[in-house]
C-alpha positions in Angstrom: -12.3 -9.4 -25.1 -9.0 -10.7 -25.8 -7.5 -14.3 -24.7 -5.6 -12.4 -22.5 -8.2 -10.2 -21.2 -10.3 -13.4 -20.8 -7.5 -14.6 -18.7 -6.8 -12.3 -16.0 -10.8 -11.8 -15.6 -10.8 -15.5 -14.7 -7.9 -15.6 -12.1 -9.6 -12.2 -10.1 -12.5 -13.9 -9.7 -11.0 -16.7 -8.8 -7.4 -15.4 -7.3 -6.3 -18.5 -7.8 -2.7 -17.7 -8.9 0.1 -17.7 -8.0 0.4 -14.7 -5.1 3.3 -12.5 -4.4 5.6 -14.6 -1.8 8.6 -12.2 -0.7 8.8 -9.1 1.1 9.8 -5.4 0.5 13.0 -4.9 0.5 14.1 -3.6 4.2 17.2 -1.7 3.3 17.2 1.3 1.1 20.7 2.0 0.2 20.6 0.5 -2.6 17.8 1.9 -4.7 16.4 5.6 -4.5 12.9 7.4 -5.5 14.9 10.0 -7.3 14.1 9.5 -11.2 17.2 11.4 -12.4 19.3 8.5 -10.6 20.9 5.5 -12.0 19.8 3.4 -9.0 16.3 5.3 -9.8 12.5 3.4 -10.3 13.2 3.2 -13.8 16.4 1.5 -13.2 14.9 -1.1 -10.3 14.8 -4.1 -12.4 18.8 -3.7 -13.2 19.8 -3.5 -10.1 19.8 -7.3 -9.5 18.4 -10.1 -11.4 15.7 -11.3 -8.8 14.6 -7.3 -8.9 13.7 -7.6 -12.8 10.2 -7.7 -12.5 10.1 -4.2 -11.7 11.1 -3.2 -15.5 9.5 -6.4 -17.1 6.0 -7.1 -14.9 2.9 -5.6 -16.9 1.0 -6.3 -13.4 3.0 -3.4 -11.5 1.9 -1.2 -9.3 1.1 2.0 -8.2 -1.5 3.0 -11.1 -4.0 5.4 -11.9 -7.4 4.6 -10.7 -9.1 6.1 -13.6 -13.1 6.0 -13.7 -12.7 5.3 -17.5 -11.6 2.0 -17.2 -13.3 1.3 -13.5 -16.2 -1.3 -13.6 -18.8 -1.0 -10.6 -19.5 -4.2 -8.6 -21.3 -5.0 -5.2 -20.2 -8.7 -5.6 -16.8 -8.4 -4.2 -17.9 -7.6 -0.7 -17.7 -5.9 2.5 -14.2 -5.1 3.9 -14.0 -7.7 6.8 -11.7 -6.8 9.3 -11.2 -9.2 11.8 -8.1 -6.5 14.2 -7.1 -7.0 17.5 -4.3 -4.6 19.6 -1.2 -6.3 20.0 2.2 -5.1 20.6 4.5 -2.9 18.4 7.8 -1.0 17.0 8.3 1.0 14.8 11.8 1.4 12.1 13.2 3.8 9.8 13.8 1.8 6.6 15.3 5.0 5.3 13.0 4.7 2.0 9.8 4.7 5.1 8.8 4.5 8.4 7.6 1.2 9.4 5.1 0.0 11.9 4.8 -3.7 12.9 2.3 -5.8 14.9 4.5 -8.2 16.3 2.9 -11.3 16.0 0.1 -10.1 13.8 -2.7 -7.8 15.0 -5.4 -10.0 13.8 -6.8 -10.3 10.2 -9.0 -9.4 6.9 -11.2 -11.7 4.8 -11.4 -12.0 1.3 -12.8 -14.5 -0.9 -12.6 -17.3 2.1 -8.6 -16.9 2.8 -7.1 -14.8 6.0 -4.7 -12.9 5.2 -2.7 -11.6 8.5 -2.2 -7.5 9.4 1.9 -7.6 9.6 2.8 -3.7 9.4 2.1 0.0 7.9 3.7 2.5 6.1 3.1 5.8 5.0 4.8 7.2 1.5 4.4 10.8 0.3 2.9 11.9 -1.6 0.6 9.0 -2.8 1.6 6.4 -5.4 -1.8 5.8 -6.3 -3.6 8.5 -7.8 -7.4 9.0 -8.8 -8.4 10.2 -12.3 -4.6 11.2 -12.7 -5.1 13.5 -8.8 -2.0 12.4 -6.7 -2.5 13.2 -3.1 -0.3 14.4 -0.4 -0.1 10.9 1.7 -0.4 7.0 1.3 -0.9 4.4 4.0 -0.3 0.9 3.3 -1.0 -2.0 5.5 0.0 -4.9 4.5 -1.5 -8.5 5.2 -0.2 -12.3 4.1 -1.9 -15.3 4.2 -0.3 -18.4 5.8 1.0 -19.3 2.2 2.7 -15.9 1.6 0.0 -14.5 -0.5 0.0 -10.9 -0.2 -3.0 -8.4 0.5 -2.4 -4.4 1.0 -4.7 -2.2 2.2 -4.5 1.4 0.9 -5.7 4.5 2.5 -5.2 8.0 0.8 -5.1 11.3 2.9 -5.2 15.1 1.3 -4.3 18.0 3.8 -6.6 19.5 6.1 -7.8 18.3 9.7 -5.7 16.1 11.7 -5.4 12.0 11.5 -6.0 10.8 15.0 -4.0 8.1 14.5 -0.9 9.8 13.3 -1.4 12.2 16.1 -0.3 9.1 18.4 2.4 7.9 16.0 3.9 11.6 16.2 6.2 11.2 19.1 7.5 8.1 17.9 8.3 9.5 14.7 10.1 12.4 15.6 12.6 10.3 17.8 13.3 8.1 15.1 13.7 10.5 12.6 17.0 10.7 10.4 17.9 7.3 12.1 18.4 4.6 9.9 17.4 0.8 11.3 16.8 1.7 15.0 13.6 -0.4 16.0 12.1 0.8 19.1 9.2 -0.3 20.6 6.1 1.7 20.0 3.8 -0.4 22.2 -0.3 -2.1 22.1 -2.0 -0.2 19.0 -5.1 -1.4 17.7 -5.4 -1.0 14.3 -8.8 0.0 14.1 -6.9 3.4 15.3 -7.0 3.2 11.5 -9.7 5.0 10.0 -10.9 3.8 6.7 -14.5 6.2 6.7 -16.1 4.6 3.4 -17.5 1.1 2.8 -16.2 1.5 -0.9 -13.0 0.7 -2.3 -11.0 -0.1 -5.4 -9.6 -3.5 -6.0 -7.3 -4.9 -8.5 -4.1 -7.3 -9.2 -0.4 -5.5 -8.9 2.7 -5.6 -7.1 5.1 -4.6 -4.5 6.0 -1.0 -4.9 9.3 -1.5 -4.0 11.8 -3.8 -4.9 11.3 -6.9 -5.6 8.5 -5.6 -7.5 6.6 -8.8 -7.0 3.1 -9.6 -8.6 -0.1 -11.1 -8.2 -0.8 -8.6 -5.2 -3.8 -8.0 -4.2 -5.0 -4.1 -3.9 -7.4 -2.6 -1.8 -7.8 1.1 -1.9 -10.6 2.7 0.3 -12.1 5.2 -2.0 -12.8 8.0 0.4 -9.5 10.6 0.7 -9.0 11.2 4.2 -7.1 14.3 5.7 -3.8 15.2 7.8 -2.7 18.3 9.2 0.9 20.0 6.7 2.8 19.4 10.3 1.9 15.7 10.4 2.7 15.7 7.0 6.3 17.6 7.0 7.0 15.1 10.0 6.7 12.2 8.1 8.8 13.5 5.1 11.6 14.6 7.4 11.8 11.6 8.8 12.5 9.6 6.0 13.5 12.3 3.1 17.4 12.7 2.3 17.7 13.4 -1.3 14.9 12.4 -3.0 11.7 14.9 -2.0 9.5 12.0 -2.2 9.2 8.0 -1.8 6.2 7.3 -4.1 6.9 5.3 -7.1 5.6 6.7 -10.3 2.9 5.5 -12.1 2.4 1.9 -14.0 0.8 0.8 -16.9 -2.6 -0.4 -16.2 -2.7 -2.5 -19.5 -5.2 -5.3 -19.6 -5.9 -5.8 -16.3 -9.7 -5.2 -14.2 -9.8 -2.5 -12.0 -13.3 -2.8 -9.9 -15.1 -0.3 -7.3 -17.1 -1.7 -4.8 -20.4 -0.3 -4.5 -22.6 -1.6 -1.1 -26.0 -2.6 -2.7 -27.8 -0.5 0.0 -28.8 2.5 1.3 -26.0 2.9 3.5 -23.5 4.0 1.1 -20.5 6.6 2.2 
């Protein structure tokens, strides 16, 4: 293993670096999904200075969570949800539709830090794929710890039966649909509305996925694809879709970094 192999391996266990501090970036105009553009992902980082990360990081995300490069571990724990309903809206960023808990809906656990549940967002199709298989939906939700350190949540959906908890979200996406910045309020939703359905998941270090492209982001994706109906689907891309027929960014470079799957050391594996 290389010194800088050797390096990263010591701050995931540790995660004691320096986390991602800042925010996606609310507004859309200025940057698109479509790769032919100039204002394109491969174009992200020249767009402004403090966006450069996005052409320069070697920690970016989405990636490929490829099996030939996962390592199997029941040492990173349990997913420990600590979610509560609290009040809501919901917002058209134009690049995705956005729901947040105002106030925080409650929090997850890792590695003795809480990290707060602010919002979710759903891009299509997927931005991370498994064994090079994109999928038809993404769900982020993202947490931050009282020192801005960032933790996201992803959940992957293929199509087939309905998601229960887009089934309540439909309403309110249809009314904002092809509206740009209206917030309305969407209101008490408990997260656990969320299915996750598996105790395993993925974990690794990456970014935002938009710009600023920040790093040092902790990823969580739940390894069990779960399913949504093509109309819940085509709602959420007309929503949101103008130009570009998709807001997933493409695929990063995995380069040197760990990429682990959580495996429960029990018999109650999903």
């Amino acid at each position: 293993m290389d010194h800088k192999s050797l390096l990263f391996f010591a701050l995931f266990i540790s995660f004691g670096v320096p986390f991602a501090i800042s925010q996606e970036v609310d507004d859309e105009h200025e940057f698109t999904y479509d790769v032919n553009s100039p204002n394109g992902p491969h174009h992200w980082g020249e767009i402004h200075s403090e966006w450069s990360m996005c052409n320069h990081g070697d920690m970016q995300s989405p990636i490929d969570l490829t099996h030939k490069r996962v390592k199997t571990t029941s040492k990173l724990g349990r997913l420990d949800r600590d979610y509560k309903p609290t009040n809501t809206t919901l917002i058209n960023r134009g690049h995705d539709m956005m729901l947040r808990w105002i106030g925080g809906a409650g929090h997850i656990h890792i590695n003795g830090t809480d990290y707060q549940l602010n919002q979710a967002h759903w891009h299509t199709p997927s931005e991370h794929t498994i064994n090079s298989r994109r999928f038809n939906l993404e769900l982020h939700l993202v947490h931050q710890s009282i020192d801005k350190k960032v933790v996201v949540v992803g959940i992957l959906y293929k199509i087939g039966r309905l998601d229960s908890f887009l089934t309540t979200m439909e309403p309110y996406l249809k009314t904002l649909a092809f509206t740009r910045g209206v917030e309305t309020n969407t209101g008490i939703i408990n997260p656990r509305q969320i299915k996750i359905g598996s105790r395993k998941y993925y974990r690794y270090i990456g970014s935002l996925t938009t710009p600023p492209c920040d790093q040092n982001v902790i990823w969580t994706i739940v390894r069990k694809v779960r399913t949504v109906s093509r109309e819940q689907l085509r709602i959420i891309r007309e929503a949101v879709h103008d130009e570009a027929e998709a807001n997933a960014r493409p695929i990063q470079a995995l380069n040197n970094r760990w990429l682990k799957l959580y495996r429960p050391n029990d018999d109650e594996i999903n």
